[in-house]
C-alpha positions in Angstrom: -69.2 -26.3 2.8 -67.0 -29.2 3.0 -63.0 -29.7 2.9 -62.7 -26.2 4.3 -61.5 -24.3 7.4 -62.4 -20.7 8.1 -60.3 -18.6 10.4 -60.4 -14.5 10.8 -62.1 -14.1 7.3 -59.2 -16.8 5.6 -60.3 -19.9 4.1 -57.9 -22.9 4.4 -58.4 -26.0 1.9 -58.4 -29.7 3.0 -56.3 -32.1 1.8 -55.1 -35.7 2.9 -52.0 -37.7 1.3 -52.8 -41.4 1.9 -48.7 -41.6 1.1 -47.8 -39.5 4.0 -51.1 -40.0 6.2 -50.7 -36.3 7.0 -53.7 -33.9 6.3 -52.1 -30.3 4.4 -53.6 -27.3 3.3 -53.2 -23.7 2.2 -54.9 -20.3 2.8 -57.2 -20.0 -0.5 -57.6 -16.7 -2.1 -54.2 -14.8 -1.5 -51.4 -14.3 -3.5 -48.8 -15.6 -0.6 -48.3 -19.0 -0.3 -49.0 -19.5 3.8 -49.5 -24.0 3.8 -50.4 -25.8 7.0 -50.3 -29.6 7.8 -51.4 -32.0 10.8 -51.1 -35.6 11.9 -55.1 -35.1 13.5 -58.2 -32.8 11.8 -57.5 -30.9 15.4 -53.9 -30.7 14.3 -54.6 -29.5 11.3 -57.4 -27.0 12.2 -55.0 -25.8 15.2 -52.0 -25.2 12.2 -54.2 -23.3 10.3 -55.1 -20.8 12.9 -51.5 -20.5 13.8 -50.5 -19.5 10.2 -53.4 -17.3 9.3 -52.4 -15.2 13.2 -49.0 -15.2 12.2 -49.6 -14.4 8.4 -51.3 -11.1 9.7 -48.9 -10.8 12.5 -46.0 -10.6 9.5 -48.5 -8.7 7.4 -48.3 -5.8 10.9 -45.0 -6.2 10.7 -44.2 -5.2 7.2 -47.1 -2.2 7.8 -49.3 -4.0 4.9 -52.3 -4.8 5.0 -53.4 -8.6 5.2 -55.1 -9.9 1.9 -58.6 -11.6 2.5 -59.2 -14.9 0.7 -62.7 -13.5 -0.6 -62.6 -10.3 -0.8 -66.1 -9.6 -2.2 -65.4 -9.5 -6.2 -63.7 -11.2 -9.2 -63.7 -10.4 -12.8 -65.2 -12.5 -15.2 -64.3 -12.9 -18.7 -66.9 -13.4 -21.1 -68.0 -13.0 -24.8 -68.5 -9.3 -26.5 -72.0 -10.8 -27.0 -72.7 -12.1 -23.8 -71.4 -8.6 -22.2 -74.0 -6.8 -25.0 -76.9 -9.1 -23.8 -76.0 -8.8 -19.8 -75.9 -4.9 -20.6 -78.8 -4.4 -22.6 -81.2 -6.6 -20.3 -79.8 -5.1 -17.0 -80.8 -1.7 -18.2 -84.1 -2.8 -19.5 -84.5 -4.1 -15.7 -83.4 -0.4 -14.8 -80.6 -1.9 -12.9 -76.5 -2.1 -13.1 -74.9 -5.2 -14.5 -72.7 -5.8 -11.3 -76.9 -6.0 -9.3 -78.1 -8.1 -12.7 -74.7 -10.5 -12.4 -75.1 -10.8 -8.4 -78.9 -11.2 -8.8 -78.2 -14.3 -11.2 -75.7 -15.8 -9.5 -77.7 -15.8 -5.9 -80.6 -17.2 -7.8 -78.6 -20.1 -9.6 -77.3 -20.9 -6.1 -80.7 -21.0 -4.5 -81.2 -23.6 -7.0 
């Protein structure tokens, strides 16, 4: 993958402002908004390690626990007719629709 950093589980994105000639970023994936910037790609890479060790550092602090940027699942929304299809051909398979969804989705990205 390009345009990303990852740190501790925590994916940072990329960003450059040609205006400001400063690269900027955020942690991707979590509702707190935790932003980084640097002059340098090292700058910025070195930023966004500091903010993701303090973001769990404060996360300690306040006895939660830290909120992953991918944390395994998402919901989809989706037709009442594509859910009856996805159903009805996952069981014919003799499988779950959460294996028949993850089983389609690693085969489109194989592709």
């Amino acid at each position: 993958m390009k345009d990303i950093l990852s740190h501790r589980g925590f994916v940072g994105s990329v960003h450059f402002s040609a205006d400001d000639r400063i690269f900027y970023g955020k942690i991707e994936g979590i509702t707190d908004l935790v932003t980084f910037e640097g002059e340098t790609v090292s700058e910025l890479t070195e930023a966004f390690q500091y903010v993701v060790d303090e973001h769990i550092k404060d996360c300690e602090a306040e006895n939660i626990t830290p909120e992953k940027s991918f944390k395994g699942s998402f919901n989809v929304r989706l037709t009442p007719e594509l859910h009856r299809r996805i159903a009805m051909s996952a069981k014919m398979r003799g499988i779950t629709i959460n294996k028949y969804v993850l089983e389609a989705l690693s085969e489109t990205l194989l592709h």
